[in-house]
N, CA and C of each residue as an Amber inpcrd file, in Angstrom:
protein
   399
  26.3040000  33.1750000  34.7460000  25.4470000  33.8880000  35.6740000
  25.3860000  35.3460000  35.2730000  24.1100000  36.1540000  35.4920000
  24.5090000  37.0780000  35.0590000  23.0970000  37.8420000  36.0130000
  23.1600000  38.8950000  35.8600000  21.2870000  40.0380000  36.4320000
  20.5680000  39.3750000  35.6940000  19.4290000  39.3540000  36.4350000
  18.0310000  39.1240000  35.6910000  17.1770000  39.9660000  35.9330000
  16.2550000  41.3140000  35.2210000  15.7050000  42.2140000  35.6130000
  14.2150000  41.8120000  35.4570000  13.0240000  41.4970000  36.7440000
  12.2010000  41.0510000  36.8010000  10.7190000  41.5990000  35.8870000
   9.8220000  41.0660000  35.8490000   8.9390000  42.0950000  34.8910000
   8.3260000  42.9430000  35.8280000   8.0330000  43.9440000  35.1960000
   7.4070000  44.9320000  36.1410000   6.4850000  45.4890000  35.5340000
   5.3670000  45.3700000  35.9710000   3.8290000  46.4020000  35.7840000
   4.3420000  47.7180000  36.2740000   4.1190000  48.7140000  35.5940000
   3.7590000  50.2650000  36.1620000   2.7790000  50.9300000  36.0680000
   1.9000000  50.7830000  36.6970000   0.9130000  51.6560000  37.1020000
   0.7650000  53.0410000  38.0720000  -0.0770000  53.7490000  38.4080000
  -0.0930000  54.9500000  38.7980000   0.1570000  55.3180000  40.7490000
  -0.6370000  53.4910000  41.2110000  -0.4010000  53.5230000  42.1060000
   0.7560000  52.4080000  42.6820000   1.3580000  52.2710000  41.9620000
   2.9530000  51.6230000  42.4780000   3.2690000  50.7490000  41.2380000
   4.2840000  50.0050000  41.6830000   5.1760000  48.8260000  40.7330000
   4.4230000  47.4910000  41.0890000   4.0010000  46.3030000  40.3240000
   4.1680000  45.3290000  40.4170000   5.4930000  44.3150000  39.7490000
   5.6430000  43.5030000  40.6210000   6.4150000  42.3650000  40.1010000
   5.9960000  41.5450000  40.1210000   5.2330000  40.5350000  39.4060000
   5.0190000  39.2010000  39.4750000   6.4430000  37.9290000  39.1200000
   6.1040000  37.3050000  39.8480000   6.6000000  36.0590000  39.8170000
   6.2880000  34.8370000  39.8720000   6.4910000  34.1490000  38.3210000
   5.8320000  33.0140000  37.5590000   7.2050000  32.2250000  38.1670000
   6.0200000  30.7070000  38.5720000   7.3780000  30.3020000  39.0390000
   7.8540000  29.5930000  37.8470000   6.7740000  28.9350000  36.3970000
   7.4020000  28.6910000  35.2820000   8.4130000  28.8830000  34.8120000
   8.5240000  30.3520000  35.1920000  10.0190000  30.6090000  34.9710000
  11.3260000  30.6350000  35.9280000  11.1690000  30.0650000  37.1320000
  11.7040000  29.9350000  37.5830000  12.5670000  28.1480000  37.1520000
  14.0190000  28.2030000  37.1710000  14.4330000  26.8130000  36.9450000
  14.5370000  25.5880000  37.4380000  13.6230000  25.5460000  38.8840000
  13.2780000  24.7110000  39.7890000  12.2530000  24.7760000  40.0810000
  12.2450000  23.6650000  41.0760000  10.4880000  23.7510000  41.8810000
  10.5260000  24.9140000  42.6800000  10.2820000  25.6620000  43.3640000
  10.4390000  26.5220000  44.6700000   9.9430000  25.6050000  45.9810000
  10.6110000  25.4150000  46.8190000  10.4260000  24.4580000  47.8130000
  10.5520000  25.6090000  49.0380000  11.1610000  26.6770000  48.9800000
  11.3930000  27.2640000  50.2620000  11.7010000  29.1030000  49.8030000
  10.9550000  29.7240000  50.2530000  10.8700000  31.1750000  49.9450000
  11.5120000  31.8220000  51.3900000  12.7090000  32.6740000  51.7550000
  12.9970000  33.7200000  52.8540000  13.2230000  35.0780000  52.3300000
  13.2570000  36.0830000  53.7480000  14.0840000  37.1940000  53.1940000
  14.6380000  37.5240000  53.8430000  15.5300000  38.4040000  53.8590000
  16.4690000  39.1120000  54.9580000  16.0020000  40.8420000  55.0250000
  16.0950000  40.7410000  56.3840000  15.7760000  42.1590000  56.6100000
  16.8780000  43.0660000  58.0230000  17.1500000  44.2540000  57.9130000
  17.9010000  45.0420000  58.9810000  18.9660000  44.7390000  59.0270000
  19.6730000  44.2000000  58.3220000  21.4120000  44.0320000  57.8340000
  21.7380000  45.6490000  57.9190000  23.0640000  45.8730000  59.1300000
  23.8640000  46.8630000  58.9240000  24.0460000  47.2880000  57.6630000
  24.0720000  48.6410000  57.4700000  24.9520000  49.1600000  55.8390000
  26.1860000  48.6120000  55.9700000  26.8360000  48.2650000  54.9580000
  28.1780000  47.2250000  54.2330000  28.3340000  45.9900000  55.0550000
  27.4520000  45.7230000  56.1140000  27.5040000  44.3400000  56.5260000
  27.7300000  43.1320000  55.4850000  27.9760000  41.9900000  55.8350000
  27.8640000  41.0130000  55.0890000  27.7870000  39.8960000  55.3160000
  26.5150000  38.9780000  54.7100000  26.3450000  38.0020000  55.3990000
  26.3940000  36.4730000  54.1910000  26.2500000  35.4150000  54.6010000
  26.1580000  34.3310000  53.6310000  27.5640000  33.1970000  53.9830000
  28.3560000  33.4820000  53.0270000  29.6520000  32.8040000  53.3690000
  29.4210000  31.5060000  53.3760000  28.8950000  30.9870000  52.2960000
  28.3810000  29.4240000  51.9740000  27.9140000  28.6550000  51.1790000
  28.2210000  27.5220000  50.7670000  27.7400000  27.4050000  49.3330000
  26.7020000  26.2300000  49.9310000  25.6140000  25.1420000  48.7270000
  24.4710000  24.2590000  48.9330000  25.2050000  23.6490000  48.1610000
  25.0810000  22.1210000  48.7500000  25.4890000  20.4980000  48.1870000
  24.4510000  20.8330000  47.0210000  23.1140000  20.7890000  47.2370000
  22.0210000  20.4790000  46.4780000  21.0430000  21.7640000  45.8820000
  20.9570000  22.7900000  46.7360000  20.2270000  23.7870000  46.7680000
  20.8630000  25.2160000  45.3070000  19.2140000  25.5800000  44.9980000
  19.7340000  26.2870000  43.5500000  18.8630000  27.6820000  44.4220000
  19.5220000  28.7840000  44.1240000  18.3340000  29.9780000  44.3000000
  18.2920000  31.1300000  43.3760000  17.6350000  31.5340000  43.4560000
  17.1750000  33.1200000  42.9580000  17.3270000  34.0700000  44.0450000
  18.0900000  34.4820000  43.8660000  18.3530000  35.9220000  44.6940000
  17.8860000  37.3040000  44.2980000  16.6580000  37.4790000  45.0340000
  16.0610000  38.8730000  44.2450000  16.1750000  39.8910000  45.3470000
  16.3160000  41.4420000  44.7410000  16.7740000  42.1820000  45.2090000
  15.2040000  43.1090000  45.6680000  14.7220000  43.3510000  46.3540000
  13.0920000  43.7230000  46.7720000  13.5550000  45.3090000  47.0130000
  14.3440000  45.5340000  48.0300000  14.5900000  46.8800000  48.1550000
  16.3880000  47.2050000  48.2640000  16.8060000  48.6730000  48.4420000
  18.4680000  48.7740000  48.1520000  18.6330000  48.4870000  47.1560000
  19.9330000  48.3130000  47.4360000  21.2220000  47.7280000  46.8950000
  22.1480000  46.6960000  47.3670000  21.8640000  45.6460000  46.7030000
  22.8710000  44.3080000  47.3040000  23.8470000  43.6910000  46.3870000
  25.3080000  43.8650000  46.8450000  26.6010000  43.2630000  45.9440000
  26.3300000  41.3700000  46.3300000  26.1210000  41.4510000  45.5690000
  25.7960000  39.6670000  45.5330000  27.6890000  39.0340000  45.0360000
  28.0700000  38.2650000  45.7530000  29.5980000  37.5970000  45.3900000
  29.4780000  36.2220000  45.2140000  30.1370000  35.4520000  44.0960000
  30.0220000  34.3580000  43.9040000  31.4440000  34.0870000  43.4330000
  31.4850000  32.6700000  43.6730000  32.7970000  32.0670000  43.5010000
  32.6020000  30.3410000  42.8400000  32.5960000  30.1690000  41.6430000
  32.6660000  28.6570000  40.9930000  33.4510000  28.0240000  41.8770000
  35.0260000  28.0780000  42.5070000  35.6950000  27.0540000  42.4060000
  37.0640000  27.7830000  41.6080000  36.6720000  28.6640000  40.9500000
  37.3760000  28.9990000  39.8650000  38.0030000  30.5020000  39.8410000
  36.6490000  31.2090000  39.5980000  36.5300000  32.4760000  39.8380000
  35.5530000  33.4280000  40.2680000  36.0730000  34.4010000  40.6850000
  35.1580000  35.2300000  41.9400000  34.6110000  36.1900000  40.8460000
  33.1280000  36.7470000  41.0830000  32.5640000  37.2670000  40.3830000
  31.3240000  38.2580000  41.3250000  31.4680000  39.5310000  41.0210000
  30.2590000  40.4240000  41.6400000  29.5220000  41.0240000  41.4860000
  28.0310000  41.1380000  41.6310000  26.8350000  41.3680000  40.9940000
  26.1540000  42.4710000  41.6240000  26.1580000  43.6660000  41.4860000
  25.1360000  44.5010000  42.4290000  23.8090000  44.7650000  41.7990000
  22.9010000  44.0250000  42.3000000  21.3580000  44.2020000  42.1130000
  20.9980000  45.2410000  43.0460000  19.6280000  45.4950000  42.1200000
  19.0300000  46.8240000  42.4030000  17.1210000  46.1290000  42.8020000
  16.3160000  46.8900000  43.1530000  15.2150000  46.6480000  43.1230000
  14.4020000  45.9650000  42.0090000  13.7840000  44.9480000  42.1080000
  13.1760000  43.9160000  40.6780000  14.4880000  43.1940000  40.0410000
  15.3820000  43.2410000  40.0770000  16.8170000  42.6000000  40.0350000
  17.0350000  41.1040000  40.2340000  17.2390000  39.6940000  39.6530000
  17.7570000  38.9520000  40.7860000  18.6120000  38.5760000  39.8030000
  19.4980000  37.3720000  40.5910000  20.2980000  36.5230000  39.9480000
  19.8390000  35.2060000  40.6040000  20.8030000  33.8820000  39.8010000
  20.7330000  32.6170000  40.1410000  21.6640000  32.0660000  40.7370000
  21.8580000  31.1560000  41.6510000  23.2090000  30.9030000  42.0460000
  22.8470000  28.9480000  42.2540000  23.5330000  28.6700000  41.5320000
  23.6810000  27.2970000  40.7780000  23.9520000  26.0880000  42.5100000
  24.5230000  25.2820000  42.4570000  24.6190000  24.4670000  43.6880000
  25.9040000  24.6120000  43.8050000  26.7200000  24.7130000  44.8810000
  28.2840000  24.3790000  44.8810000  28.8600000  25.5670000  44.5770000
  27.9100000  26.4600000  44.8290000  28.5520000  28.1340000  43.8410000
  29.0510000  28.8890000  45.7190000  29.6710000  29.3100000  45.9250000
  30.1710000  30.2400000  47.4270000  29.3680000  31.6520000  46.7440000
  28.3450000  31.9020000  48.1420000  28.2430000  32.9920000  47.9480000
  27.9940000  33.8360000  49.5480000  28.0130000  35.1680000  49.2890000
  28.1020000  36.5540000  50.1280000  27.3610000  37.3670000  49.3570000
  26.5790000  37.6440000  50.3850000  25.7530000  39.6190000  50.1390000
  26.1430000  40.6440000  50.7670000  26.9390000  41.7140000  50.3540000
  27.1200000  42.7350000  51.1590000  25.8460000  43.8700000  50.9240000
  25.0300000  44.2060000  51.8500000  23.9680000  45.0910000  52.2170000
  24.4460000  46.6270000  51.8120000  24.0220000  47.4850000  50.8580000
  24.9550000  48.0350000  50.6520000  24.1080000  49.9410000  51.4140000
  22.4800000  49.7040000  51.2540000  22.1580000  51.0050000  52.1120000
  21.6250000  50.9620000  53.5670000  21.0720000  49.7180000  54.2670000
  21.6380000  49.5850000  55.8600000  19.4600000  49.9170000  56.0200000
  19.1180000  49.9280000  54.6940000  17.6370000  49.4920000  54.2310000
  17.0720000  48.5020000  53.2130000  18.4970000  47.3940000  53.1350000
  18.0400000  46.3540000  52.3420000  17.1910000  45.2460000  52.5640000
  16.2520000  44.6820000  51.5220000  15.4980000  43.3810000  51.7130000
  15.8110000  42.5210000  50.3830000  16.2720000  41.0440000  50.6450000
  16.5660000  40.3080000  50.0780000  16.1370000  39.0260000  50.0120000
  14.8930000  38.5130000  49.2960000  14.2980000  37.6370000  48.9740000
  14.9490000  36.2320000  48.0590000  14.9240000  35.0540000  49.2500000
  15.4660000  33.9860000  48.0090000  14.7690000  32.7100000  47.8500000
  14.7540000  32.7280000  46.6790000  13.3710000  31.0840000  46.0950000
  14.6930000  30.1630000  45.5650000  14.3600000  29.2610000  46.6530000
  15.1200000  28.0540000  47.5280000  14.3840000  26.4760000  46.2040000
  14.9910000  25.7170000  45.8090000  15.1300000  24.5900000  45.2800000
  14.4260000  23.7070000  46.4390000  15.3360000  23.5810000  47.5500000
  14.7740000  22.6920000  48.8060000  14.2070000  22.9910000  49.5830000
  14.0050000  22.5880000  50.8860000  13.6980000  22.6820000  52.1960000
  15.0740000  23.1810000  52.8390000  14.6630000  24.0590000  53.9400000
  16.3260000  23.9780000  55.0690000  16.2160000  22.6520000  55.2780000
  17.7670000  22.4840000  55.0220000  18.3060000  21.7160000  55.5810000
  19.7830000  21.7320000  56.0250000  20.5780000  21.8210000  56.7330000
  21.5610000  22.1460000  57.7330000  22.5030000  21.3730000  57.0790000
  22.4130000  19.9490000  56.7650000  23.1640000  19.4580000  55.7060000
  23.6410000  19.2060000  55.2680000  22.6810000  20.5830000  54.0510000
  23.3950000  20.8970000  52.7200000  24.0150000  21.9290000  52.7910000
  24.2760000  22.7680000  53.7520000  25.2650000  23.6360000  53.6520000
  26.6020000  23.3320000  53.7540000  27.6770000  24.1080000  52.7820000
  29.1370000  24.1760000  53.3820000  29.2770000  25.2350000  53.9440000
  29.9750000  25.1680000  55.4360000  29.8380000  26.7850000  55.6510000
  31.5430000  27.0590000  55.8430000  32.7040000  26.0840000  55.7530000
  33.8590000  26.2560000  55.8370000  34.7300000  26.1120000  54.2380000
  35.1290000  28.0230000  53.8700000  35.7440000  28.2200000  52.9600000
  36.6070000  26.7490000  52.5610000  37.8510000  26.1090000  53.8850000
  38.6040000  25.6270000  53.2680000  38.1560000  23.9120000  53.0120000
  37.0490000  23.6870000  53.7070000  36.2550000  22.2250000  52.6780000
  35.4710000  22.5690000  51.3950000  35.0170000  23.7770000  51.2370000
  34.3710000  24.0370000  50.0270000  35.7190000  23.7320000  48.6980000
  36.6280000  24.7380000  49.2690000  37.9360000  24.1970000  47.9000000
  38.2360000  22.9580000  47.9370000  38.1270000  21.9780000  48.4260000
  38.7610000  20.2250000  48.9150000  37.3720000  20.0580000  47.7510000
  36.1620000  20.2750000  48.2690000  35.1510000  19.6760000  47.4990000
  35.0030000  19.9130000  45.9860000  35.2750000  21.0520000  45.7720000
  35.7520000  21.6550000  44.0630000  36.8110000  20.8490000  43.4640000
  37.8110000  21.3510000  44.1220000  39.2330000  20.3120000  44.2080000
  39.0880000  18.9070000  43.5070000  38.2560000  18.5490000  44.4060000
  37.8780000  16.9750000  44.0500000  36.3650000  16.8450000  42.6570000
  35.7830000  17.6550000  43.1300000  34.6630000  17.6980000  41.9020000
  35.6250000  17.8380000  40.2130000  36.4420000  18.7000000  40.2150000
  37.4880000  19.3140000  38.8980000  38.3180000  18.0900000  38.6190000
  39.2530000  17.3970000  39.8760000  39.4940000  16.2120000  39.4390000
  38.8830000  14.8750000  38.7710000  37.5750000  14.7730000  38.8590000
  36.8280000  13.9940000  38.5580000  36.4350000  14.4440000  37.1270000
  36.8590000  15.6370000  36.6440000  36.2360000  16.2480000  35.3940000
  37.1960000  16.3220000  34.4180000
């Protein structure tokens, strides 16, 4: 996993970003964003059975946290910025100027689910995924 810095048009009267979903590594089934998160709030705390996203960074600064199973890893995107976060991956955004917007292109549909939202079944489920490997 790593930043992905989006393309950007510059022109005179602002930035474009387009987004091809070709390049995106899924279908896009479900587009949100987050908006008015306290500064250093933090929200997420959950990983997807099934679900893959792109986490793009629209405005701020957002510490994106991820965790394999394995090891914890932290990403601070900036504007045109995103990363990917695979299925089964734990993740957290901490909001870092209290004027962030955070856009994510969703694999699925909500679905309630596919979420894990309890740290200590997510390790049982790794646990058991690693044993099998």
């Amino acid at each position: 996993m790593s930043v992905k810095k989006l393309n950007c048009i510059t022109e005179l009267q602002g930035n474009i970003y387009p987004i091809e979903f070709n390049d995106i590594p899924f279908d896009v089934k479900r587009v949100f964003y987050v908006t008015n998160v306290p500064q250093f709030e933090e929200r997420g705390f959950h990983a997807h059975y099934e679900t893959e996203q792109i986490l793009i960074c629209i405005q701020g600064k957002i510490n994106i946290k991820l965790y394999n199973g394995k090891k914890y890893k932290n990403y601070i995107i900036f504007p045109g910025e995103s990363i990917y976060v695979g299925k089964l991956i734990w993740d957290s955004q901490q909001y870092l100027t209290g004027n962030d917007i955070l856009m994510s292109l969703c694999s699925t549909a909500y679905n309630i689910n596919d979420y894990v939202i309890d740290f200590t079944q997510y390790q049982k489920i790794i646990g058991e995924i690693n044993e099998k490997n």
